[in-house]
C-alpha positions in Angstrom: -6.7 -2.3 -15.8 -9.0 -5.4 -14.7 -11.6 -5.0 -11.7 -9.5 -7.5 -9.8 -6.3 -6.0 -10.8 -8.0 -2.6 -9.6 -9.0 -4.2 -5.9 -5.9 -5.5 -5.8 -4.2 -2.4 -5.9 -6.8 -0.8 -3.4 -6.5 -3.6 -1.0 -2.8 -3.0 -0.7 -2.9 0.8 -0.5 -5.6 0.6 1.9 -3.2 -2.0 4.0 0.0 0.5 3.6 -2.4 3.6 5.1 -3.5 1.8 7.7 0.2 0.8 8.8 1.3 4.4 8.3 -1.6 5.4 10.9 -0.7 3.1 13.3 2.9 4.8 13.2 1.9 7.9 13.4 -0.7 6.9 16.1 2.4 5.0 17.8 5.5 5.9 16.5 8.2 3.4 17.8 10.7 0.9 16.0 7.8 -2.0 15.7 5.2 0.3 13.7 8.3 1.6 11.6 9.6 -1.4 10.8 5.9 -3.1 10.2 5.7 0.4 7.6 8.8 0.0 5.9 7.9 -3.8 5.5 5.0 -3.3 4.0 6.4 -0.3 1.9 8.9 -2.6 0.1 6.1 -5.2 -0.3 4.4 -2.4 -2.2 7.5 -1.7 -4.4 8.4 -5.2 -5.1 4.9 -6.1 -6.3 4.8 -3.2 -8.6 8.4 -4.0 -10.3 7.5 -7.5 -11.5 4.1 -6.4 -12.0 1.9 -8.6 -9.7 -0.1 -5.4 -9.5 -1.0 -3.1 -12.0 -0.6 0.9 -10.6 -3.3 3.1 -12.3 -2.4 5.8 -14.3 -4.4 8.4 -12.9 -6.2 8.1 -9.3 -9.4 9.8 -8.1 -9.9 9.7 -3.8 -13.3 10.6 -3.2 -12.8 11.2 0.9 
């Protein structure tokens, strides 16, 4: 996995976190809908492989 391919893939988990904490800051149909958008944005990039999903991941927080 490249460095870019690697901040990539941060980039948009850091993006689907924060959306999931806004929901369950503020659950309601918007911050659902803004989740389950972004959820499926997630998905879609990993089938055709616009983003490469690391095999093993280490969180440090």
């Amino acid at each position: 996995m490249s460095k870019a391919s690697r901040y990539e893939w941060r980039d948009q988990q850091a993006s689907l976190q924060e959306r999931m904490k806004g929901f369950m800051e503020n659950p309601g149909t918007e911050q659902l809908q803004a989740v389950l958008t972004e959820m499926h944005a997630y998905a879609a990039a990993a089938q055709d492989g616009s983003i490469d999903i690391p095999e093993r991941f280490i969180a440090f927080s």
